[in-house]
C-alpha positions, 0 to 999 in steps of 0.5 A, spaced: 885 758 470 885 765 472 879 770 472 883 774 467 884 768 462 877 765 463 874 772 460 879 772 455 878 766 452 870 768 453 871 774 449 875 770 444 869 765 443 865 770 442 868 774 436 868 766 433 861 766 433 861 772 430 865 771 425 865 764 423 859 765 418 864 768 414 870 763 415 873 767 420 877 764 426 880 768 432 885 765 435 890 767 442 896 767 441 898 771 448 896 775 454 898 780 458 896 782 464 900 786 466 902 790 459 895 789 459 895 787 451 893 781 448 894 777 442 890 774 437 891 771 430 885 773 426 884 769 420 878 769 414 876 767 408 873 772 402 866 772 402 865 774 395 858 774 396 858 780 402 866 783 401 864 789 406 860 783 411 866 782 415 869 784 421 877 787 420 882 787 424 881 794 427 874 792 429 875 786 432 881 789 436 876 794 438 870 788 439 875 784 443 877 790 448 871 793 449 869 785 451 874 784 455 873 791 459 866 790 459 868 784 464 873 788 468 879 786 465 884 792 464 886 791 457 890 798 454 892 794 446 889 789 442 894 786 437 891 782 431 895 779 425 891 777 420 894 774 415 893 774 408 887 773 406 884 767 402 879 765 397 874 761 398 876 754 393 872 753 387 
């Protein structure tokens, strides 16, 4: 394993941890070392009692970069699916 995917994969594992309270889980779907992009997918469940509590797409884009930055790894884009949202069961 590389340095550049070890880090990615500990930026990773921290956005879980900051969003699996709300149900949320950040997935890899690809890195890209030299077009400096990585790709995840960002799945989470509504949080009916806090719908402003959750990290969007944009944020953890922005989470993951600034992570991978802050760790030496040149990162120019942060691609994030988030597919559709669902709601908790009742």
């Amino acid at each position: 394993m590389t340095d550049a995917i070890k880090s990615v994969d500990e930026a990773i594992a921290l956005m879980n941890q900051m969003v699996e309270r709300d149900g949320g889980v950040v997935t890899l779907r690809g890195y890209d070392a030299d077009a400096q992009t990585l790709d995840v997918d960002y799945s989470v469940e509504v949080n009916e009692d806090c719908p402003t509590c959750m990290i969007d797409a944009k944020m953890l884009g922005t989470f993951l970069a600034d992570s991978l930055r802050s760790r030496g790894i040149p990162i120019e884009k942060v691609n994030v699916t988030e597919p559709q949202r669902a709601s908790p069961a009742h």
